[in-house]
N, C-alpha and C positions, 0 to 999 in steps of 0.2 A: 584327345581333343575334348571329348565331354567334361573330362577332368577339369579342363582348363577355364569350362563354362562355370561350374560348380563354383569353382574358386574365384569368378568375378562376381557370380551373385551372390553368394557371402561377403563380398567386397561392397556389394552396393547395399545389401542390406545392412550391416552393421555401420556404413557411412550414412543410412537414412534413420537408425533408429540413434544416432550422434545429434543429426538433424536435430532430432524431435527432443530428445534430452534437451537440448543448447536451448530449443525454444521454450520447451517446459520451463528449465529454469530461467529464461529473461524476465517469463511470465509474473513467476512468484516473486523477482528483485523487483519488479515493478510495482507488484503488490506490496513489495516490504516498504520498498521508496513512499508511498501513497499513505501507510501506517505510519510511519516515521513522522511526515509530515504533520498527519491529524496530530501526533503526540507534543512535535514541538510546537503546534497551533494550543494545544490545549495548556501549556507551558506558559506560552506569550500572555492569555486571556487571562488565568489566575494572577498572573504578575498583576497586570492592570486592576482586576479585580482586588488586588492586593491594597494599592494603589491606591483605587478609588475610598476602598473603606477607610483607609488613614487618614486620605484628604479631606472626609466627612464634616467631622467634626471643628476642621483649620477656617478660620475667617476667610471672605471671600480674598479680600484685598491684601493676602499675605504673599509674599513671593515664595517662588519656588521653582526648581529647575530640571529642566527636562531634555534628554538625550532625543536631537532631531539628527537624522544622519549623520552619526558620528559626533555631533558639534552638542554642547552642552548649552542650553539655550535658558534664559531668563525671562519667567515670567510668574502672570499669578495663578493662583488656586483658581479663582475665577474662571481665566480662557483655557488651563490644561483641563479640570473634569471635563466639560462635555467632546472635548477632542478623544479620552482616555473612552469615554463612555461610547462613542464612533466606533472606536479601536476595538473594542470589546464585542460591540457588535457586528461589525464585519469579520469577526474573527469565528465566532457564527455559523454567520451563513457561509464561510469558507469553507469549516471545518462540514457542516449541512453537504455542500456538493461535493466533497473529498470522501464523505461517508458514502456518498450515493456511487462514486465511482470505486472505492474499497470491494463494496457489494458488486459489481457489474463484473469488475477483476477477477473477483473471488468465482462470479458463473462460469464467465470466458475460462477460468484454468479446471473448474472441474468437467467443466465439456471437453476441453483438449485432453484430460485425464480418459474420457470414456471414451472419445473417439479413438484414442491410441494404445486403450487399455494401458494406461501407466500405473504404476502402484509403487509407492511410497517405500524404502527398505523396512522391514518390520512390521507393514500391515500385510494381515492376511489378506487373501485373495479378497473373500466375502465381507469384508470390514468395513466397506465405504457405501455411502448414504445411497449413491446410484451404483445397485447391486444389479440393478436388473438388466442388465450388458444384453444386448440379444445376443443368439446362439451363435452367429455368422463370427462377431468380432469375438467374443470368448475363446473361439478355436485359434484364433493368431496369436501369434507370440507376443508377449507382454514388454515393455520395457520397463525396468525396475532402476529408481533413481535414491539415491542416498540422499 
């Protein structure tokens, strides 16, 4: 009968440290998701910036055409720069609150890391920045994530 206890709380524990894997890693796709984005934001912005410097030097009154939702749209030099230059800037301050939420990401997973004593395959124990685990959680068993 004790046997049988044994054999469900290894049943619950390795079904809780699943748990916490599972959420570990939602954590850091979330974080990749958030990266990704800043990277195709930063993609977008040079385009335009691209853009703008060509258009520089083009008379105002010259036409030229610009992709509006799917639709290829006709106009001039004139009304596309300062639209381009909106575009550039709101790309910005987008990219500004996706950096602030990167970092906030980046705390929320190393605090779930220390709460649950997780560690990375390949880093040593003492390897990460918050080494200073207090004594209580250091004696619990670690989950280790590839």
């Amino acid at each position: 009968m004790a046997e049988a206890k044994l054999g469900k709380g290894k049943k619950a524990e390795s079904s809780n440290q699943e748990k916490i894997v599972a959420t570990f890693q939602q954590l850091r796709a979330e974080q990749r998701a958030i990266a990704n984005k800043i990277s195709e934001l930063e993609g977008e912005k040079r385009e335009h910036q691209i853009v703008l410097e060509a258009l520089k030097d083009v008379p105002a009154d010259r036409r030229c055409f610009r992709m509006v939702g799917g639709v290829l749209v006709e106009r001039t030099v004139e009304d596309v720069t300062p639209a381009l230059q909106h575009n550039t800037e709101q790309f910005t301050a987008l990219m500004e609150k996706l950096m602030v939420q990167l970092e906030e990401k980046g705390k929320e997973i190393n605090e779930f890391r220390t709460k649950h004593n997780i560690r990375l395959q390949g880093e040593v124990p003492g390897d990460r920045d918050a080494s200073d685990v207090s004594s209580t959680t250091s004696n619990t068993q670690g989950v280790l994530v590839s």
